[in-house]
C-alpha positions as CSV (number, residue, x, y, z in Angstrom):
1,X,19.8,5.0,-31.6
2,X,19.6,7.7,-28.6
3,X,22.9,9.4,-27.4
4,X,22.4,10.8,-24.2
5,X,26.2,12.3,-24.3
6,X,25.2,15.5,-22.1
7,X,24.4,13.3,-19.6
8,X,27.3,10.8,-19.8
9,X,29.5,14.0,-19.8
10,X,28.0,14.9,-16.6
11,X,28.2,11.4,-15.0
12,X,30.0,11.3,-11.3
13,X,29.4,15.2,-11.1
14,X,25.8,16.6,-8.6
15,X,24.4,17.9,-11.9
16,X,24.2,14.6,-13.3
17,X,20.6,14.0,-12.5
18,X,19.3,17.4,-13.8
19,X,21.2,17.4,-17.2
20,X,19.5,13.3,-17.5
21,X,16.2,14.4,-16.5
22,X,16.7,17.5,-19.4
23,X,18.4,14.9,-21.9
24,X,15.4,12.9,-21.4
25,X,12.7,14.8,-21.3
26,X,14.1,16.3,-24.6
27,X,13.7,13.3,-26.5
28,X,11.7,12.4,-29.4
29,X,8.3,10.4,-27.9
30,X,8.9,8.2,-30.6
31,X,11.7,6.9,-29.5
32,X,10.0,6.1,-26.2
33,X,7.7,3.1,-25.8
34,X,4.7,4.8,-24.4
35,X,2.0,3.1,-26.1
36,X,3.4,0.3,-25.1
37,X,3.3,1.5,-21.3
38,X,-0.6,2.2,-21.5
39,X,-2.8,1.2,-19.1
40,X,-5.7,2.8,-18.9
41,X,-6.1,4.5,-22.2
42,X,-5.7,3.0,-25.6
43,X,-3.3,6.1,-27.6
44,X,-0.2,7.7,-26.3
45,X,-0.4,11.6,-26.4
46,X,2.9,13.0,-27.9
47,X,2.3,16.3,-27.3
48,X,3.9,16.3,-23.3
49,X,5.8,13.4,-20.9
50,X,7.3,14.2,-17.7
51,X,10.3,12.2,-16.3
52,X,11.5,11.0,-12.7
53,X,14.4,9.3,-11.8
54,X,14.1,6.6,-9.6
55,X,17.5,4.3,-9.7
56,X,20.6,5.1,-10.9
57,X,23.3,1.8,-11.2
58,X,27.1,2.0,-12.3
59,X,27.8,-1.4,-14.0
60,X,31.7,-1.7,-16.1
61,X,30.1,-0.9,-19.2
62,X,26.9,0.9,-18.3
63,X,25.0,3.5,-16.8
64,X,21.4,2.2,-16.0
65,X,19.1,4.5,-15.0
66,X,15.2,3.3,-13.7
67,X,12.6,6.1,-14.4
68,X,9.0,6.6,-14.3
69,X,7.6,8.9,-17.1
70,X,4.3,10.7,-17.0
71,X,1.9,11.3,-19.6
72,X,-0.9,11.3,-20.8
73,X,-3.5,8.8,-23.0
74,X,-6.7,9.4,-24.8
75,X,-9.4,6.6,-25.7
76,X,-10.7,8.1,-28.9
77,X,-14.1,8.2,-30.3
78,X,-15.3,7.2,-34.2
79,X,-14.7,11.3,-35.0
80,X,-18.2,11.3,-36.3
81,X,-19.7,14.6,-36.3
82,X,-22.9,13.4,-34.1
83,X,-20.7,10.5,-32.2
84,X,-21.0,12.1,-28.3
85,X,-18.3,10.9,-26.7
86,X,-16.1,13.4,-25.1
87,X,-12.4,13.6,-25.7
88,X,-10.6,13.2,-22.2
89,X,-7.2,12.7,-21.5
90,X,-6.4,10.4,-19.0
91,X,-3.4,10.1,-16.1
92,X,-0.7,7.3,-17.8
93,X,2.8,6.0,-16.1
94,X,5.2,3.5,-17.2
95,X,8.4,2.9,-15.7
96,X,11.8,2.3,-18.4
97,X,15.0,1.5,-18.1
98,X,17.7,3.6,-20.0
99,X,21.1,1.7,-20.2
100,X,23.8,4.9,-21.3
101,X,26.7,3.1,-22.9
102,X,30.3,4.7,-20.7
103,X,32.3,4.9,-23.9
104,X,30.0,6.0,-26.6
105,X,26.7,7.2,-25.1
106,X,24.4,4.6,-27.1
107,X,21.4,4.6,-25.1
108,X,19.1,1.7,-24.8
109,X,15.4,1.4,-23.7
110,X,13.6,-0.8,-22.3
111,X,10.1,-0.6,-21.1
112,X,10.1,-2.6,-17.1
113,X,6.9,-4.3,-16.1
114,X,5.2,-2.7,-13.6
């Protein structure tokens, strides 16, 4: 389960956007469902993602907050030493939904359509 406390500690103060956007981008990729987000590459880089926020919604027991994350995707080859195909990373986005739990910081994900 993610705990994005930092964040919740800092919600309904003017650094709370900058200490999410840090919180988030400080996560584990594998907690993030980028290979489900691809859509023009077949494998999710782990390596770097960058994170915007787009929406951010006070509901009575959550903090939802609507974000598109960049990153990148690579369609690999067979690996074979003669196999020509160059390895290219390609441009991915996805956007995702992260509801912050106002009591204990439980975060959920959820990848939006887009």
């Amino acid at each position: 389960m993610i705990q994005l406390t930092e964040s919740l500690k800092a919600w309904k103060t003017s650094a709370f956007t900058s200490v999410l956007k840090k919180e988030l981008e400080g996560l584990d990729v594998a907690v993030l469902p980028l290979q489900q987000g691809l859509a023009h590459s077949s494998y999710a880089l782990e390596d770097k993602f960058q994170v915007m926020i787009i929406a951010v919604s006070e509901y009575s027991d959550v903090i939802r907050v609507k974000t598109g994350i960049f990153y990148s995707g690579l369609i690999p080859g067979c690996s074979c030493a003669d196999d020509p195909t160059p390895v290219t990373e390609y441009s991915e986005y996805c956007e995702v939904s992260f509801d912050i739990n106002k009591i204990t910081a439980d975060t959920t994900v959820t990848l939006l359509p887009t």
